[in-house]
N, C-alpha and C positions, 0 to 999 in steps of 0.2 A: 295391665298397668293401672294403679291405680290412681284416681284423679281427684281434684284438691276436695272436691266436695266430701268423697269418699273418704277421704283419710280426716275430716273435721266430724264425720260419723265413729268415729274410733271413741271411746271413754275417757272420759275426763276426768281428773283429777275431782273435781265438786262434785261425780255420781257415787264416789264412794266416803263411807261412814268412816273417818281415819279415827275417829275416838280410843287412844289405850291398843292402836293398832301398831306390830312394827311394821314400817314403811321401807322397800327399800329404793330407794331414789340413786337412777343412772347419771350424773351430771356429766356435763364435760368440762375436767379441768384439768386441760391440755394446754397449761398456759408456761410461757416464758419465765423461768425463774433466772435471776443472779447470785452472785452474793452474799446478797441483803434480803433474797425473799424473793416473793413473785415481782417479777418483770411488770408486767399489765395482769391486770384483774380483771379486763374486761369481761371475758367470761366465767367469771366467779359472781360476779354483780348480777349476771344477766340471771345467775340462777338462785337469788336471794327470794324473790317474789312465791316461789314453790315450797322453800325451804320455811319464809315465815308462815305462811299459809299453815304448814305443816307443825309448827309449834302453838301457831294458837287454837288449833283443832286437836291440841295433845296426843299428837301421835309421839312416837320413839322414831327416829330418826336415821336410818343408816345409809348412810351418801358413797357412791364408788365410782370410781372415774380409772381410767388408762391416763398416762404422762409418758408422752417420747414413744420410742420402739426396742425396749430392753430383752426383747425377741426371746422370752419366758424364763429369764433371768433375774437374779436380783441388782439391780443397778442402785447402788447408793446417790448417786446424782439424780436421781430420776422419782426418788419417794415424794411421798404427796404429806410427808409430814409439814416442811414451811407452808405447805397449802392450809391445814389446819390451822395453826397458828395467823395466818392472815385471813381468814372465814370468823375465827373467833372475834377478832376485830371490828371485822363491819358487823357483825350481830351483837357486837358489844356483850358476846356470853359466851361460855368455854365450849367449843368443841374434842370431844376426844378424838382419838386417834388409835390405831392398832396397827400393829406393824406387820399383818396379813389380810388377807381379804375374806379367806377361807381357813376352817380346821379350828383346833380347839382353843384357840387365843381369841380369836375372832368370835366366836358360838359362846365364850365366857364373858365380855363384853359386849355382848349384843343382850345378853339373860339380863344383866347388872342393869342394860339403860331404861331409864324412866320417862315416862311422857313427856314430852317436853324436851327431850334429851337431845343430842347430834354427837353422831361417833362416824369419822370418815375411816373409811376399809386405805387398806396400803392398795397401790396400783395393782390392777387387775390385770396389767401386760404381764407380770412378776410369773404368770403363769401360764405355762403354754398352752392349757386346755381354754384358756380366754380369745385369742384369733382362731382357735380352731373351732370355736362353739362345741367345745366338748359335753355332752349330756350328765358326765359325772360330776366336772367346772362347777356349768348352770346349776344342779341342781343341789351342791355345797352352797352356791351359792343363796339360790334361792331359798335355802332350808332356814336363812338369818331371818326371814320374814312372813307377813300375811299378807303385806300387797306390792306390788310392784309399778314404780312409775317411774317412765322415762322423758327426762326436762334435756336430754344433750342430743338437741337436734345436730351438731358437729359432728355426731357419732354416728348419725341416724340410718347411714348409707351402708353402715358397716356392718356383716351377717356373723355377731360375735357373740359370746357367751352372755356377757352384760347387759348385749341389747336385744338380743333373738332371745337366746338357749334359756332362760331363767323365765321368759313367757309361757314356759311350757307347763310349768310346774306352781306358778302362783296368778291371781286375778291381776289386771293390766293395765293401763291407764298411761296417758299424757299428761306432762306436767305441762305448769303455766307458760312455761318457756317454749318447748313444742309446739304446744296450739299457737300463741303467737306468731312462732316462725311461720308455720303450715298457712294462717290465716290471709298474713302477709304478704307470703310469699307468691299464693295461689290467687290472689285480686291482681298481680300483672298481666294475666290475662283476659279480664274484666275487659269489652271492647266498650266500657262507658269510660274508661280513663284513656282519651286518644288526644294529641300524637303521643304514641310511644317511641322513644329514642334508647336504645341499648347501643351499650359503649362495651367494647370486647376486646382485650388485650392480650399479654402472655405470648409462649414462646410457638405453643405447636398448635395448629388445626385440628390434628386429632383428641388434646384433650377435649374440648370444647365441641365437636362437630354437631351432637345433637342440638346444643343451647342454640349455634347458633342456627340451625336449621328452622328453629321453630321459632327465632325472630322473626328470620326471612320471613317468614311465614304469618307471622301479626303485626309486628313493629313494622314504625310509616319509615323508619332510618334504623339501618346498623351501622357503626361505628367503627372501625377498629386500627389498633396499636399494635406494636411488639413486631415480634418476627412471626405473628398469624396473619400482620397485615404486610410482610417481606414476601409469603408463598403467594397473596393476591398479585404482588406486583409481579412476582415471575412471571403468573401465569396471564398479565395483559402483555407481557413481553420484556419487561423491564431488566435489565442488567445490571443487579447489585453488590457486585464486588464477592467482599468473603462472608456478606451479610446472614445472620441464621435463616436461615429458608428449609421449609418441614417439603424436601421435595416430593415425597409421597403423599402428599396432600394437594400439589401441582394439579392434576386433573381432574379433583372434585371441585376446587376454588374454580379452574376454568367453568365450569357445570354454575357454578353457582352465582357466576360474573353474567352467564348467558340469560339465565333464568329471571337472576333476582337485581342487576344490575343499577336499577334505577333507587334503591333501597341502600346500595353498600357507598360508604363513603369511606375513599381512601388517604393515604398520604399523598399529599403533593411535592411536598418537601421534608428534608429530618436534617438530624444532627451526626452527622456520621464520624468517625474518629478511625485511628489504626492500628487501634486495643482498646482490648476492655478494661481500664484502670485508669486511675483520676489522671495520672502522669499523661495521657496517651495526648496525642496531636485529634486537632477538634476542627470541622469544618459544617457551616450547614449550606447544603445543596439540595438542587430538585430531585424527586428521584428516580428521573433518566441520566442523572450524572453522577453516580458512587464508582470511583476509581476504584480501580482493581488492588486489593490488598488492607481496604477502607470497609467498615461497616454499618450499618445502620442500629445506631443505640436510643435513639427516641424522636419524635413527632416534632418536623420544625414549626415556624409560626405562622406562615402561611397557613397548614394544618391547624393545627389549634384554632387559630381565625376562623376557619370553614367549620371547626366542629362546636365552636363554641355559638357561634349560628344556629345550629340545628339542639343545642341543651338549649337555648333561651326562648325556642317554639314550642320545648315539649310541656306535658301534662303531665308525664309519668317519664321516670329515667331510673335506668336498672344498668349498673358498671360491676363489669366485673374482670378482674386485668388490667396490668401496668401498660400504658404508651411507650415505656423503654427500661434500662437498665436503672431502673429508680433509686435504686441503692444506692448508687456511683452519684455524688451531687450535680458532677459538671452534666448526666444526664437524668435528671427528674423533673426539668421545667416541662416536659409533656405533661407527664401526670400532674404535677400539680397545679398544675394551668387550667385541665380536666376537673380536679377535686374543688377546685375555686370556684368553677362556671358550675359546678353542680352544686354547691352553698348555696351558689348566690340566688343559682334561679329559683323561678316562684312555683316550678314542679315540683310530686312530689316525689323525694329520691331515696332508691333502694339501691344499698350497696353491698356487690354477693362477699361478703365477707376477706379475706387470704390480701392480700398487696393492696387492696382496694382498700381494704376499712384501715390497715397501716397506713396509705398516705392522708385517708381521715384525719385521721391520730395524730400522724406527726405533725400535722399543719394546726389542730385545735380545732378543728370544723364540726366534731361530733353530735353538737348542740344544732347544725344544721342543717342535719341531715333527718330526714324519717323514721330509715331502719337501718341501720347496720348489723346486716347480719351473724348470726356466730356462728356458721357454718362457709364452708370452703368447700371442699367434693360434695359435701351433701348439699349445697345450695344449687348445685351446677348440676347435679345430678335430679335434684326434684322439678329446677325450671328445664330443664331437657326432655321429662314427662317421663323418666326412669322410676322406678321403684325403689321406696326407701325401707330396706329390710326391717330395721328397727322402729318405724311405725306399722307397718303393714301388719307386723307380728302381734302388735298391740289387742287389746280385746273390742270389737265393734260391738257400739249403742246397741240394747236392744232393740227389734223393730216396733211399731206400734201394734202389729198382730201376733208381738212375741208373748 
């Protein structure tokens, strides 16, 4: 497993001479379209810092990203062409586009670009040897270039052709957005930034088991929401109705009530209803009292009270997961009761990206937060102390006796 230090020894973007070099850059933009174009840009934005980097050091430019799961198909809803068109915009300068990633369309317009250039590849999902890390994929692909850098820490988790197989066959490196994440992401464990408070939401235990494991284990409080925080209450005894409860996680949460108990802070109360839909009948009770047939869809105020306590003591806060069915209005006053007390306070707040950096967003908070991250499995996957394929595979610094 390798650990944050380790992975900030990988190559950087600034050790290599991009001058008149093609570049090809992994981004991640697996972003929201409608429409009218992209949904949120957030993470198109995030990858601008690498890309201009890249034009004023005259590289040729060639950016490739996955969009959706068109499972090696060509899905017309799913092309990265609107992405181009709104990249050219914030760079106020034309990006090309090609309607493959690979093969002779692709290898024709990559010869044509000039330093200084940006030509985005069509999605790399379009092909099935892309989730399989096909050797033949990677190395069409990597044949488009001289170096290879990966900026879509989103992706980073994933053991696929764009982010693995293409390291095999060109020299390597981290974009600015990567070290960012890694840098960021790896000082939550710094025990000079204490108390630490993690706030944990979502629906199962098992996504999550490592992250939270290895709170338990530094942070002075864990937090949590959702129906992760329905299997605790099972397992102190609690009788929740038709509440989601991950019952196969029942006897680890016991284990971890026993262990860690004086760390975990639960629900006292919620918002329970008798469906999931804005229509449905709404009551909030403690919760030793969910009538049978009744569920629990988010964190009442008593709760929030208690947890909004423990965000205005910390130094560092790291949230990742909804307190309820945040979607649904009549149940988002958890979360964003949470996203509020995390603005406000004077810590400083990392948030793992997926539901979490959404109720950001939708409230405007963005400006008050530290880091919103642009990764979702890959953020939960690197603070859980897992291995992230798509850096690992990266090239490591030379040492100093190299």
């Amino acid at each position: 497993m390798l650990q944050p230090a380790t992975y900030l020894n990988k190559r950087h973007l600034i050790d290599f001479d991009v001058v008149n070099q093609r570049v090809l850059v992994r981004v991640d933009f697996n972003v929201p379209l409608n429409n009218s174009g992209v949904a949120d840009d957030s993470r198109i934005r995030a990858a601008l810092p690498t890309i201009r980097m890249l034009i004023e050091n005259q590289a040729a430019i060639i950016l490739c990203s996955h969009l959706g799961r068109p499972n090696g198909k060509r899905v017309s809803e799913l092309s990265l062409k609107p992405i181009a068109a709104h990249l050219s915009k914030l760079l106020n300068r034309a990006v090309g586009f090609v309607s493959d990633c690979v093969g002779p369309q692709a290898e024709r317009r990559v010869q044509e670009l000039q330093p200084g250039e940006i030509l985005l590849l069509e999605n790399t999902r379009f092909h099935i040897g892309e989730k399989e890390n096909h050797p033949d994929f990677a190395k069409q692909l990597a044949s488009l270039a001289d170096l290879f850098v990966n900026d879509a820490f989103g992706a980073a988790h994933r053991a696929h052709a764009s982010t693995v197989g293409v390291t095999k066959f060109l020299p390597s490196a981290a974009g600015l957005l990567m070290e960012k994440e890694l840098s960021i992401l790896g000082s939550v464990f710094d025990p000079k930034e204490r108390p630490l408070v993690a706030i944990l939401g979502g629906a199962k235990i098992a996504d999550k088991i490592g992250l939270m494991k290895k709170f338990l284990q530094v942070a002075d409080a864990l937090l949590l929401g959702g129906g992760m925080a329905n299997t605790f209450l099972v397992a102190q005894g609690h009788s929740l109705g038709d509440s989601l409860v991950d019952f196969n996680s029942v006897e680890v949460a016991g284990r971890y009530l026993d262990e860690y108990g004086e760390k975990l802070l639960l629900p006292r109360d919620a918002v329970i209803a008798d469906s999931i839909s804005a229509e449905a009948q709404i009551q909030t009770v403690s919760v030793d009292e969910v009538p049978e047939g009744w569920r629990i869809l988010d964190i009442g105020p008593q709760t929030r009270q208690a947890y909004s306590k423990s965000i205005e003591e910390a130094s560092l806060i790291v949230w990742n997961g909804p307190m309820g069915v945040f979607e649904i209005a009549a149940f988002s006053e958890g979360t964003n009761a949470i996203a509020r007390e995390i603005a406000q306070s004077e810590a400083r707040a990392i948030i793992g990206g997926g539901d979490s950096a959404a109720a950001i967003k939708q409230l405007g908070l963005q400006s008050q937060i530290y880091h919103l991250s642009t990764g979702g499995g890959a953020t939960l996957a690197y603070l859980s102390g897992a291995e992230l394929p798509g850096v690992a595979a990266l090239d490591d610094r030379p040492s100093e006796h190299d």
